[in-house]
C-alpha positions as semicolon CSV with decimal commas, in nm:
position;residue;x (nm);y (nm);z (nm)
1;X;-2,606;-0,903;3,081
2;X;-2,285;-0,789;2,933
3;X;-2,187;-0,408;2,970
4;X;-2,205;-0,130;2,692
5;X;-1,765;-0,152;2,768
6;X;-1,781;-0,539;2,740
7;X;-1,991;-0,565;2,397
8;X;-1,758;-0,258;2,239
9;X;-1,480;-0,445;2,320
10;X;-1,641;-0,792;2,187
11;X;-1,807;-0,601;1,860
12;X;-1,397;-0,426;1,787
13;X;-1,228;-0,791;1,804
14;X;-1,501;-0,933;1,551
15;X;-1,436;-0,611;1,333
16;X;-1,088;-0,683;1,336
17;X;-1,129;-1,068;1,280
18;X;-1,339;-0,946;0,975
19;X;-1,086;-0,754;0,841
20;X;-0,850;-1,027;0,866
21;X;-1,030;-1,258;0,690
22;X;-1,117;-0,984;0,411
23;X;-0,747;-0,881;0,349
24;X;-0,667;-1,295;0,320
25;X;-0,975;-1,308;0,074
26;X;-0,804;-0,978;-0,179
27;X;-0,452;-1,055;-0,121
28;X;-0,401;-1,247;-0,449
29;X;-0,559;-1,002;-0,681
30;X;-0,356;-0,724;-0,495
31;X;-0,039;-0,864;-0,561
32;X;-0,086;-0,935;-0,929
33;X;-0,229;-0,543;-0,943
34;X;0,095;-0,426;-0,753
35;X;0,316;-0,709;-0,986
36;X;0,145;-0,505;-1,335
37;X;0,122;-0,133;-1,239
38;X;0,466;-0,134;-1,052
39;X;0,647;-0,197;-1,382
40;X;0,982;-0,081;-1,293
41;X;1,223;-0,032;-1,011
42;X;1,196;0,365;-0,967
43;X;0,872;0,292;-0,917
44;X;0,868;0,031;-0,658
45;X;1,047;0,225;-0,498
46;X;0,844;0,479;-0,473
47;X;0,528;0,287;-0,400
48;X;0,764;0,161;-0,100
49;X;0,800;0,465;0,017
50;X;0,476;0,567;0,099
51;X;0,515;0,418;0,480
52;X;0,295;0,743;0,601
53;X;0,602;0,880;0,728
54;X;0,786;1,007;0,460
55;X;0,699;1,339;0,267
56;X;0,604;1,302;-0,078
57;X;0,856;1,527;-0,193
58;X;1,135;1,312;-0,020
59;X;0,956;1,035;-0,188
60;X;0,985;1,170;-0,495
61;X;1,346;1,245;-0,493
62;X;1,490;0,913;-0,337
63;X;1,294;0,740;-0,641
64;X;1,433;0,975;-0,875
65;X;1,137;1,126;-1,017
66;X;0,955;1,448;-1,026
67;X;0,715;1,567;-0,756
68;X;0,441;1,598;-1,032
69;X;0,517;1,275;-1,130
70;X;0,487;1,087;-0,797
71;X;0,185;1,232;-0,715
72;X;0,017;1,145;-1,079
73;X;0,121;0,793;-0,947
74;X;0,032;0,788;-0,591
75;X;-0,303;0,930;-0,700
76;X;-0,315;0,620;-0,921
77;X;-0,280;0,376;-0,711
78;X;-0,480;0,523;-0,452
79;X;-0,730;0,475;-0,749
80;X;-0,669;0,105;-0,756
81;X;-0,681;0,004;-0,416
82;X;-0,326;-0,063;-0,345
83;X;-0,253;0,303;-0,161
84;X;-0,478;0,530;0,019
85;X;-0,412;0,888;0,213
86;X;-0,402;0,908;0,585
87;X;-0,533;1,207;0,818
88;X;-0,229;1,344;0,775
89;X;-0,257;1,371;0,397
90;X;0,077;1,147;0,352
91;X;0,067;0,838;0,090
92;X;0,017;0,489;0,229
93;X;0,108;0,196;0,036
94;X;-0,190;-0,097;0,127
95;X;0,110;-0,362;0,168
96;X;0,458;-0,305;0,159
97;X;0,624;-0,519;-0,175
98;X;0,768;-0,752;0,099
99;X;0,446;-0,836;0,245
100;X;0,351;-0,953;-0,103
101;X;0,661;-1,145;-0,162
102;X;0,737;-0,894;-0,454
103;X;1,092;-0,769;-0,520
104;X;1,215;-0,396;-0,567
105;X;1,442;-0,391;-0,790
106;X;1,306;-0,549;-1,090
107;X;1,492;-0,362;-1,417
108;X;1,711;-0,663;-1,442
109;X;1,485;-0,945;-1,438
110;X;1,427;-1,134;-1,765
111;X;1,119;-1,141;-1,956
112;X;0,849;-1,403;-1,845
């Protein structure tokens, strides 16, 4: 009979295999929520921003944008799945625009 050590171990890696499989399964309706809400460079920017390290306030500044403003947004897309607030009560974006193949700077791209 396995140990209590061996079947925490085996019950983690099938959580994490789970997860995997779930992020694969939402990944396509994530990046068309990103594509639509992040409508403009400042605020990609932003939204890229929120690695978890940064301070909002930096945030907020290096996107050009109030403080009030960023966190009206970050609260937003905390409300849409695509962010969410760590321990630390610092802004995480779900996927980084890279990770969804999704450029930064978009102000200059023509109309679809």
């Amino acid at each position: 009979m396995p140990s209590v050590e061996e079947l925490l171990i085996r019950l983690v890696q099938i959580a994490e295999d789970q997860l995997r499989w779930q992020r694969v399964a939402v990944l396509p309706d994530r990046r068309r929520t990103v594509d639509r809400v992040l409508d403009s460079t400042k605020l990609r920017r932003a939204y890229e921003g929120c690695d978890g390290n940064t301070p909002s306030g930096d945030i907020a500044k290096a996107a050009g944008m109030s403080a009030a403003t960023f966190s009206e947004r970050a609260k937003r897309w905390r409300e849409l799945g695509i962010a969410y607030e760590d321990h630390g009560k610092r802004v995480n974006h779900l996927l980084s625009l890279a990770a969804l193949g999704l450029p930064i700077d978009i102000d200059d791209k023509p109309p679809h």
